[in-house]
C-alpha positions in Angstrom: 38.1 43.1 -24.4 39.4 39.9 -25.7 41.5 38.9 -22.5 38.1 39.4 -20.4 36.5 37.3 -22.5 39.1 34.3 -22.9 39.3 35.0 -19.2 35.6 34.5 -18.2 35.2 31.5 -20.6 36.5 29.3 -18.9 34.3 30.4 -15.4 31.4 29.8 -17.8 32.4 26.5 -18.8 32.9 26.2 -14.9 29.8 27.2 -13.8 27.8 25.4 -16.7 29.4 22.1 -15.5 29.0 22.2 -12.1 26.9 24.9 -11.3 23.5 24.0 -12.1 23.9 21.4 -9.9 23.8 23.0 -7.1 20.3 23.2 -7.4 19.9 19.3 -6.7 21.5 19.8 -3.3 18.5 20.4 -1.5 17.0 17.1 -2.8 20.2 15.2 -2.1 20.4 16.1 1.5 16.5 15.6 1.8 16.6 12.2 0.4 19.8 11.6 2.5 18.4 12.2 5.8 14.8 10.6 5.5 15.2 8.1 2.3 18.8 6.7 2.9 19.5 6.8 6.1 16.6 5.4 7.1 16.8 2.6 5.3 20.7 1.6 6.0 19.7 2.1 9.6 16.6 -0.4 9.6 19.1 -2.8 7.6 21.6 -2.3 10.3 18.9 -3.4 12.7 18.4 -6.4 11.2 22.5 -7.7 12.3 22.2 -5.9 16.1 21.3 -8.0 19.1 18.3 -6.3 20.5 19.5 -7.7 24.2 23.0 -7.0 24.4 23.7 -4.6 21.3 25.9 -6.4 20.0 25.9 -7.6 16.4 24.4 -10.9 15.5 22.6 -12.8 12.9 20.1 -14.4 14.7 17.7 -12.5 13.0 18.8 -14.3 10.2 19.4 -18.1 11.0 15.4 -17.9 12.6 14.1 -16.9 9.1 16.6 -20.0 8.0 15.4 -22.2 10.6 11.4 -21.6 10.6 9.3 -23.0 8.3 6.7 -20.3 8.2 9.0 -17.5 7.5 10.3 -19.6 4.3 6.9 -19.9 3.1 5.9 -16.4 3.3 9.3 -15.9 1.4 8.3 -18.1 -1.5 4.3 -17.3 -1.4 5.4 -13.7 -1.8 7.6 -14.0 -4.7 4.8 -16.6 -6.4 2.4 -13.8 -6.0 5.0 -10.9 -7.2 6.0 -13.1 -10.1 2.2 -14.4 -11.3 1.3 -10.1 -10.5 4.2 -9.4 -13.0 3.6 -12.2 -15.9 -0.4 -11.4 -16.3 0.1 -7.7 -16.0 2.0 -8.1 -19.0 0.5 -10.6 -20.6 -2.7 -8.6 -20.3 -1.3 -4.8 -20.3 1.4 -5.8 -23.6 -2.0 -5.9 -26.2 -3.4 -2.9 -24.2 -0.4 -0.7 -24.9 0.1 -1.8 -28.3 -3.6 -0.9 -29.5 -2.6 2.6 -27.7 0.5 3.1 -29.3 -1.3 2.5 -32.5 -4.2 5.4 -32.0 -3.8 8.7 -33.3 -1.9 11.4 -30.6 -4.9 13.5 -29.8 -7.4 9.9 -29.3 -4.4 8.7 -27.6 -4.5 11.2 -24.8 -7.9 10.8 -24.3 -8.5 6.4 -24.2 -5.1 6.8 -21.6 -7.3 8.0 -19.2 -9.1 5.2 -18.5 -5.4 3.5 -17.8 -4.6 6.6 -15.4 -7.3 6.7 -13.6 -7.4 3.4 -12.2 -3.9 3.4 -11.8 -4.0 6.9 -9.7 -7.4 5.6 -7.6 -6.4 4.3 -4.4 -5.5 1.0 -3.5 -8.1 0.9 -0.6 -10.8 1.9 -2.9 -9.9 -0.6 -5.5 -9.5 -3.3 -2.5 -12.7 -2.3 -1.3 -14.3 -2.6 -4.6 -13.5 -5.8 -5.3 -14.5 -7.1 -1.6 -17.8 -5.9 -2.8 -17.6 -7.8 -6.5 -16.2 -10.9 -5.0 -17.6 -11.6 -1.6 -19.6 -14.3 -0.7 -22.9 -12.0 -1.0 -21.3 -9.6 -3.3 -22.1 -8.3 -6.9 -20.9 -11.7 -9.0 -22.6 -14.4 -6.3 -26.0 -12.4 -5.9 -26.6 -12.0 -9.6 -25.2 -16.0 -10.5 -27.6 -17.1 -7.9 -30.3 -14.6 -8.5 -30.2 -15.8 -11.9 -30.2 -19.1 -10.8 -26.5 -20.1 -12.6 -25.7 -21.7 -9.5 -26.9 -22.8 -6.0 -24.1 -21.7 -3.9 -21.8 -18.8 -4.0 -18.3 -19.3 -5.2 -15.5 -18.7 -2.9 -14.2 -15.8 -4.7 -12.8 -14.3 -1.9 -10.0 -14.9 0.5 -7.9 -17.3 -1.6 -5.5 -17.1 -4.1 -8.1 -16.1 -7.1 -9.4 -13.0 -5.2 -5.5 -12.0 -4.4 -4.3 -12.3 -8.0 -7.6 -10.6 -9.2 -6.6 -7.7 -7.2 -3.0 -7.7 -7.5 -3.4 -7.9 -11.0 -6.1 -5.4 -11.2 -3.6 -3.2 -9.6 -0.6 -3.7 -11.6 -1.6 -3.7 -15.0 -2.1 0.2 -15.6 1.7 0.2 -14.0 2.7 -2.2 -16.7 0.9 0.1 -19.7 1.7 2.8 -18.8 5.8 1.7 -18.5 5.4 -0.2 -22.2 3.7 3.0 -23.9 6.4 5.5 -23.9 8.8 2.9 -25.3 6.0 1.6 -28.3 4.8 5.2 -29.3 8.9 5.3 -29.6 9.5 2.8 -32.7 9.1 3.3 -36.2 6.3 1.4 -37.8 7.9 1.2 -41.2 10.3 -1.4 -39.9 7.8 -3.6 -39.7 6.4 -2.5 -43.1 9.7 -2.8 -44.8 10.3 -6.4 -43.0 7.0 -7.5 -44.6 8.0 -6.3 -48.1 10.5 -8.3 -47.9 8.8 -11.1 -47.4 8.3 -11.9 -43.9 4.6 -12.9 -42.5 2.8 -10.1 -40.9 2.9 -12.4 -37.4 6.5 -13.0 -37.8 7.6 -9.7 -38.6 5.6 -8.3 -35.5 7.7 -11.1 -33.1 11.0 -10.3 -35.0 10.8 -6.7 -35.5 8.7 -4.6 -33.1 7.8 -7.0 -30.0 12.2 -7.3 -30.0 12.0 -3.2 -30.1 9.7 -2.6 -27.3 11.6 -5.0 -25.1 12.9 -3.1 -22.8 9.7 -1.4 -22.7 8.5 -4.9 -21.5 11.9 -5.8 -19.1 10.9 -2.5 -17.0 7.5 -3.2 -16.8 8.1 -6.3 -15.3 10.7 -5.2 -13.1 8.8 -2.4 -12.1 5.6 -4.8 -11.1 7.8 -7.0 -9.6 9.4 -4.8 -7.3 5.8 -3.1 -5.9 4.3 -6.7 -6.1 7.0 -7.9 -3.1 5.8 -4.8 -0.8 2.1 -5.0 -1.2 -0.2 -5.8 1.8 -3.2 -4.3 1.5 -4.8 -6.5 -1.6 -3.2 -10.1 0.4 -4.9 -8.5 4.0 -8.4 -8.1 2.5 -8.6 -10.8 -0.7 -6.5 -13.4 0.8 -6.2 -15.8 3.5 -3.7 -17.3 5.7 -2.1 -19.1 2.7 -1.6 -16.0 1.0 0.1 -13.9 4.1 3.3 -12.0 2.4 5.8 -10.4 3.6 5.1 -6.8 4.2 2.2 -8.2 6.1 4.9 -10.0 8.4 6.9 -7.0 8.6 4.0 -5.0 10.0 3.3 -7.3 12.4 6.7 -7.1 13.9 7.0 -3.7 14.2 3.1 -2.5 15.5 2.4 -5.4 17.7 6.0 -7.1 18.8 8.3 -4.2 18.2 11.0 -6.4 17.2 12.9 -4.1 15.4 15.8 -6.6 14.4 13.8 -9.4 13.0 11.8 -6.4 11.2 14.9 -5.4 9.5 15.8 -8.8 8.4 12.7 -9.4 6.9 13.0 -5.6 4.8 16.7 -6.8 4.4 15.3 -9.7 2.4 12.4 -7.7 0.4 14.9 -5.0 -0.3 17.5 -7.5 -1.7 15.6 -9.2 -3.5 14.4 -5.7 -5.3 18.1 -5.3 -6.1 18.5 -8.6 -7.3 15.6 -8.5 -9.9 17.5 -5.1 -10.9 20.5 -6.9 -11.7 19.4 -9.8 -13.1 17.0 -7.7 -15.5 19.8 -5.6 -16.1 22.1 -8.7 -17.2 19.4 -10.7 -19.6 17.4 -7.3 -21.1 20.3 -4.6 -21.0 17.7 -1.8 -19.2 20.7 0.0 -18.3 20.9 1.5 -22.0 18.0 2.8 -22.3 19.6 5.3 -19.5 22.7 5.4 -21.9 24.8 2.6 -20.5 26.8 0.1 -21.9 25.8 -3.2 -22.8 26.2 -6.5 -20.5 28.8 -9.2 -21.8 27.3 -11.8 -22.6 23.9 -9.8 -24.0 25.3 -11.1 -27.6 24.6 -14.8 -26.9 21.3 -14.5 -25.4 20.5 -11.9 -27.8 20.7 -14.8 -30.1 18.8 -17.0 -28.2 16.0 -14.4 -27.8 15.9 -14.1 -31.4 15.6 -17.5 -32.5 13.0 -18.3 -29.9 11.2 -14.9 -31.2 11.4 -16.8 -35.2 9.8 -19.8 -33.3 7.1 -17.8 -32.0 6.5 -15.6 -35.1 6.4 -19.4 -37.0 4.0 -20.3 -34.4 2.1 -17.3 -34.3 1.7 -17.1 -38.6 0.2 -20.4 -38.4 -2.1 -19.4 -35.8 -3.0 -16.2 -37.0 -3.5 -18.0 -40.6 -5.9 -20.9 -39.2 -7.9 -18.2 -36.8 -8.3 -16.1 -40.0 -10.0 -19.0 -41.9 -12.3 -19.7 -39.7 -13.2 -16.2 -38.6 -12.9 -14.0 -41.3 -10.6 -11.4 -42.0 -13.4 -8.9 -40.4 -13.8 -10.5 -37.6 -10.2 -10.8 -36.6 -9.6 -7.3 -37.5 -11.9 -6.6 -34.0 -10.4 -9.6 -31.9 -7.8 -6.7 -30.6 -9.8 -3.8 -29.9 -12.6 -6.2 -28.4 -9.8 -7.4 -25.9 -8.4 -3.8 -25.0 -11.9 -2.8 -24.4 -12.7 -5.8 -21.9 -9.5 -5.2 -20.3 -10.4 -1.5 -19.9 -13.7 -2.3 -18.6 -11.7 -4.6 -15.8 -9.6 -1.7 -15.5 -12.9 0.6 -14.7 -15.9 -0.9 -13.8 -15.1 -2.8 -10.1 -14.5 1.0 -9.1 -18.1 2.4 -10.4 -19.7 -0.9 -9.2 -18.9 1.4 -5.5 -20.7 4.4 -6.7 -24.8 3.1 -6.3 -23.9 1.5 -3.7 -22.5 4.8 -1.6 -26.0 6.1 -2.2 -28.4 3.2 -0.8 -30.7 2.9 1.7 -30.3 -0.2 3.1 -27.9 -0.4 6.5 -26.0 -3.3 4.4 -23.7 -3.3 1.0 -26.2 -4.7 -1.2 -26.3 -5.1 -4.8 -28.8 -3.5 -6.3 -29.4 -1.2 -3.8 -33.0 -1.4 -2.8 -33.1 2.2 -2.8 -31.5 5.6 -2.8 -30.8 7.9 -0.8 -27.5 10.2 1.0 -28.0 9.0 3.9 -24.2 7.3 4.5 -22.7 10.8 3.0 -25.0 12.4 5.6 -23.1 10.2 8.3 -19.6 10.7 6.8 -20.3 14.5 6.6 -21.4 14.8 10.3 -18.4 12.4 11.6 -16.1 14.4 13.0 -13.4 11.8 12.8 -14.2 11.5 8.9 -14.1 15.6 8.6 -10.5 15.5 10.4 -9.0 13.1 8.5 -10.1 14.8 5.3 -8.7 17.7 5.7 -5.6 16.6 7.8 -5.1 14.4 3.8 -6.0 17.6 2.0 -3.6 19.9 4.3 -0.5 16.8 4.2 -1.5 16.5 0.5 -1.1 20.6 -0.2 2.3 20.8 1.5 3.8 17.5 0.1 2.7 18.9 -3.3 4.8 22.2 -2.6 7.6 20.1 -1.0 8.2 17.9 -4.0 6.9 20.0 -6.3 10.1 22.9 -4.8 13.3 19.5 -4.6 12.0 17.7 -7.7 11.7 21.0 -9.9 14.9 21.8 -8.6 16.3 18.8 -9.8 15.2 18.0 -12.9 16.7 22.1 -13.9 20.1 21.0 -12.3 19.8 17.9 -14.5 18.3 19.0 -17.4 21.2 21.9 -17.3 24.2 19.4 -16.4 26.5 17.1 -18.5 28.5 15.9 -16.3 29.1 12.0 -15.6 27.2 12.9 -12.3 23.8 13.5 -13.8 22.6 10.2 -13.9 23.9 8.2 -10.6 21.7 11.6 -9.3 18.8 11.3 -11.9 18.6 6.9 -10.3 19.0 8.5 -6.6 16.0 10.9 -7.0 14.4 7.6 -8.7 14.9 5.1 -5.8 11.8 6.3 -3.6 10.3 4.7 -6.7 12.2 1.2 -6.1 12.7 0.4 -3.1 9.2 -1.4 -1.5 7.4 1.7 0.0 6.9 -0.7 3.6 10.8 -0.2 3.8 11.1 3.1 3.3 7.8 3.5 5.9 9.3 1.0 8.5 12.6 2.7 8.4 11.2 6.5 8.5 8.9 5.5 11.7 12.1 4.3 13.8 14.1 7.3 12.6 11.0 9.4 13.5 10.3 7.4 17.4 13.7 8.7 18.2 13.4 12.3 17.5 9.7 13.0 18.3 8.6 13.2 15.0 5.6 10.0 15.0 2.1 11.1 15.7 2.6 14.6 13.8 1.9 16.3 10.7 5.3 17.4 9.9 6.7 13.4 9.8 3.6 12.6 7.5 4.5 15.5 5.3 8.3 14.2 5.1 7.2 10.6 4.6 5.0 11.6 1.6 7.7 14.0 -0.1 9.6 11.4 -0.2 7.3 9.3 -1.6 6.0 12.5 -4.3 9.8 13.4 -5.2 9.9 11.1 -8.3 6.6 11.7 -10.0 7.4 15.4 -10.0 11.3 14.8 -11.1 10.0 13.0 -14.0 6.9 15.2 -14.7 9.1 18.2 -14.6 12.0 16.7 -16.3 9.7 15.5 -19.6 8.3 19.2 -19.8 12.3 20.4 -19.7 13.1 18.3 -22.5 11.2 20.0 -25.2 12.0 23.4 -23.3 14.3 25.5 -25.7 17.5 26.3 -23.6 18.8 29.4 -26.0 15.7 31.8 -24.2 17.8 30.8 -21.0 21.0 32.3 -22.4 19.2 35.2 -24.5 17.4 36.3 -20.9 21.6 36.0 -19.8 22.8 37.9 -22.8 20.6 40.9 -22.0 21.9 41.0 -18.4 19.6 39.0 -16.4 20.8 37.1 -13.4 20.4 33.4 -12.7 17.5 34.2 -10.4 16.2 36.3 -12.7 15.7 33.8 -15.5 15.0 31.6 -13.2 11.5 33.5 -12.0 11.3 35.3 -15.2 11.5 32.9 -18.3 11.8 29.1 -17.0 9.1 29.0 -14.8 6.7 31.2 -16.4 7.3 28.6 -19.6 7.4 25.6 -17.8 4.4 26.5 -15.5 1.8 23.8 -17.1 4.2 20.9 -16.2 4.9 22.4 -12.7 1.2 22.7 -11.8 0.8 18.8 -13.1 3.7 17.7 -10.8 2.0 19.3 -8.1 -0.7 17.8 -8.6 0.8 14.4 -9.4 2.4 15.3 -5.5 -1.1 16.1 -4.4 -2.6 12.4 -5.6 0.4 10.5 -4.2 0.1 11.6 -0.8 -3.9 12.2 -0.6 -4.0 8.5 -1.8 -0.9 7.4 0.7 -2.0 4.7 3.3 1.9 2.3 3.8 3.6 5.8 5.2 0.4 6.8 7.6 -0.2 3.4 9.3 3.6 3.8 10.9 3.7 7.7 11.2 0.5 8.6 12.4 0.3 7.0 15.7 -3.4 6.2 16.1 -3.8 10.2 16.7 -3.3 12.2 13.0 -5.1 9.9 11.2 -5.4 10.3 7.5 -8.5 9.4 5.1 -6.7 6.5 3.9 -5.8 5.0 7.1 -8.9 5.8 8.7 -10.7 3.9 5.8 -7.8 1.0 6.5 -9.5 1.1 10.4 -12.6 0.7 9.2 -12.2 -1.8 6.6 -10.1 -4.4 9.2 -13.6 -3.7 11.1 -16.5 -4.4 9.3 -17.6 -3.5 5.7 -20.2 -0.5 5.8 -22.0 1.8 3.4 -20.2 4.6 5.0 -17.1 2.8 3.3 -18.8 3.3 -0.1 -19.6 7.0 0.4 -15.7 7.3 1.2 -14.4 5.6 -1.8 -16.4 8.0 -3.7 -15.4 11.2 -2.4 -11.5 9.7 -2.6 -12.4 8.5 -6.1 -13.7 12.0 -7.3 -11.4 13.9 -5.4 -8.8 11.7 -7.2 -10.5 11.9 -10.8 -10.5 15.8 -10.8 -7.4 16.1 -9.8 -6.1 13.7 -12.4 -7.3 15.3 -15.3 -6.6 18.9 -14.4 -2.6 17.3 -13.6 -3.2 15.9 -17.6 -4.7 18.9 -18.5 -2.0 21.2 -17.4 0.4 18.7 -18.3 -0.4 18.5 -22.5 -0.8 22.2 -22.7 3.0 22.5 -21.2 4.2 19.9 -24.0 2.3 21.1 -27.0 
């Protein structure tokens, strides 16, 4: 009895270190077909000679050589790079009054992050068009009120970008600090002040150099999504404010110039990678995923900290004058006052839409100078409205299952695997997250031209998996961490199969945090606009691009009555994702 079991011990070690992941190799191949080769073939485009075939880098020396293409360059990274520095100057005191609450109030103030980071882009966009405008909410009650005599250009400049970049970004940023604050002990700080440092210095020394790299990926992370936007610089900028996704566009839908397109993602994709490494080198965010540290991370971690002691210095002093003057009282609320303004930015453009779905008047308004459901009426009885809705709700349902299926999947193969594979797979299954979503949608529509896929449901459904697969990896995989492996190996030891556990323990245990990837799935693609301006042709058009058409039309009240339905649609299905999310984890 021995010999079988020496004999079958090592199959077990086998199969333990390289079975489980097996079950990632669905993913893999997915993400192969239409993530990465999609990409390295729009890249390749960018060095092919779209008269001859051969390879060339014209492509290249005409970005060099114009002046206009430069400037889009550096008014792209000015925007990406302001987005990223107010997001966390604003979002840093957000998270840090959240990571002070208690768990359970926690939970519950986080959804006024979630949901405006969840709500779509288009209905945010569209709210703040209707807050800034030149007859919008801020102008007609300044000069109602008679503050001023002519409206102030709030919109199509700079100001109205960065207000909706910004407005965009910061529940990114929050929610990317949190998880690292919640993480670090308070009594570090509380033991540095007993032994004698200043309350402000001992915050700068101690925790703000703790939830670093909390703060690097924050920035990185807003950085990266800043390059690829287009929607907030198409409706709240101008001319000056033209980026580079909005170039990219352009040169696929109306020129088809397939190389110079790929030159231009070449650029947006390297500079993703770049920012990578370069946050990588100064921040080290390669060990919080378990890597080693930089060279040279000793030396500027020496700088950091002596510039932190300048800044606590600074800060003391501050703190100290502000406290005089104020009271201790008063400054007590100066924190919570701000995190409540900023969640009231967060919020409020978005329920400014809401009256104004419901008035009478033919124009957007503010106040409305009456009620009625009138422009729900007209959405309701549009049958291009009705199609795109439920053309979204069907994509949505089976990009939910999709990703729900691969990134379930993955997160057991990983969650079961110890091998030095586990995490260049756990970063693949993360790039859809990275790399600028115009890339990924640029790329998928010339793989998708060439085998008949464009102008169907099936290549919106792809397009949006791919898109889903990392909010349900990571959903999934946070739910496996705190799920107790031994029932696993009991269910084995009393002569259950693999698929037997599988269907019989896992899942049944794990089912709250499967349901809230699904629906985490569900939002992603419902809300998805970048992958259906490419992929549906003009013909399966989906609520988000059909509000796009509208939008580059005219403004309307049947806009409003839109952003409300996507906002509630969004809302509900947000808090039954959290819902079924915290009862998988408690």
């Amino acid at each position: 009895m021995s010999a079988v079991a020496a004999r079958a011990a090592p199959a077990r070690r086998s199969g333990f270190r390289f079975g489980p992941l097996w079950l990632a190799v669905p993913g893999l191949l997915f993400l192969a077909v239409f993530f990465a080769w999609p990409v390295a073939q729009l890249l390749g485009l960018s060095v092919v000679d779209p008269e001859n075939g051969g390879l060339s880098t014209e492509s290249y020396r005409r970005i060099a050589a114009t002046d206009v293409y430069l400037r889009v360059l550096g008014i792209t990274f000015r925007i990406a790079g302001w987005t990223a520095l107010w997001s966390l100057l604003i979002g840093y005191p957000l998270a840090y009054w959240l990571a002070r609450l208690p768990d359970m109030f926690r939970g519950r103030m986080l959804l006024f992050v979630m949901v405006p980071f969840w709500t779509s882009y288009l209905v945010k966009t569209f709210a703040w068009m209707i807050v800034l405008g030149r007859s919008g909410i801020i102008n007609s009650l300044a000069t109602g009120s008679g503050l001023i005599d002519q409206p102030l250009p709030l919109l199509h400049n700079m100001f109205g970008v960065m207000v909706g970049m910004v407005h965009a970004m910061v529940p990114l940023a929050v929610m990317t600090m949190l998880p690292v604050m919640t993480g670090i002990d308070r009594r570090l700080v509380q033991a540095a002040q007993t032994l004698g440092a200043a309350p402000a210095r001992a915050f700068w020394l101690v925790y703000f150099k703790l939830s670093l790299p909390g703060v690097a990926a924050a920035g990185l992370l807003v950085f990266i999504s800043s390059l690829g936007f287009f929607i907030v610089p198409a409706f709240l900028g101008g001319r000056q404010e033209t980026m580079l996704a909005q170039l990219i566009i352009t040169q696929v839908q109306e020129l088809l110039n397939w190389s110079f397109a790929g030159a231009l993602a070449a650029m947006m994709l390297a500079a993703a990678l770049v920012s990578c490494w370069i946050y990588d080198r100064l921040f080290g965010i390669s060990t919080i995923a378990g890597g080693s540290a930089q060279a040279g991370a000793g030396r500027i971690r020496d700088l950091g900290l002596a510039i932190l002691g300048v800044v606590g210095d600074i800060a003391g002093r501050a703190a100290a004058v502000t406290q005089r003057l104020l009271g201790k009282r008063i400054c007590g609320w100066l924190l919570p006052g701000f995190c409540w303004l900023v969640i009231g930015f967060l919020v409020l453009p978005t329920l400014l839409v809401i009256p104004l779905a419901f008035t009478s008047s033919q124009f957007l308004e503010f106040p409305p100078p009456g009620y009625g459901i009138g422009w729900f009426r007209t959405y309701f009885e549009s049958p291009l409205w009705i199609q795109a809705t439920i053309r979204s709700f069907m994509v949505a349902f089976a990009t939910a299952l999709a990703a729900t299926a691969i990134g379930g999947f993955a997160a057991l193969a990983l969650a079961h695997s110890r091998t030095r594979w586990s995490g260049l797979i756990f970063a693949f299954f993360l790039a859809p997250m990275i790399v600028p979503r115009i890339v990924i949608a640029v790329g998928l529509f010339y793989l998708f031209a060439r085998i008949g896929l464009v102008a169907t449901d099936l290549g919106l459904i792809i397009g949006h998996t791919v898109l889903a697969i990392p909010f349900t990896l990571v959903t999934i995989a946070a739910v496996l961490k705190t799920y107790d492996q031994r029932l696993d190996q009991a269910a084995a030891t009393l002569g259950a199969n693999r698929v037997r556990t599988l269907t019989g323990v896992t899942i049944p245990l794990v089912k709250g945090g499967l349901v809230a990837a699904f629906l985490f799935a569900f939002i992603t693609s419902f809300d998805e606009l970048t992958i259906a301006i490419f992929i549906s042709g003009g013909v399966k058009t989906t609520l988000p691009k059909q509000m796009w058409d509208d939008m580059i039309l005219q403004l309307n009240p049947t806009l409003a009555a839109v952003s409300v339905v996507v906002f509630v649609v969004v809302t509900v299905m947000l808090l039954l994702a959290e819902r079924f999310r915290s009862s998988s984890s408690s």
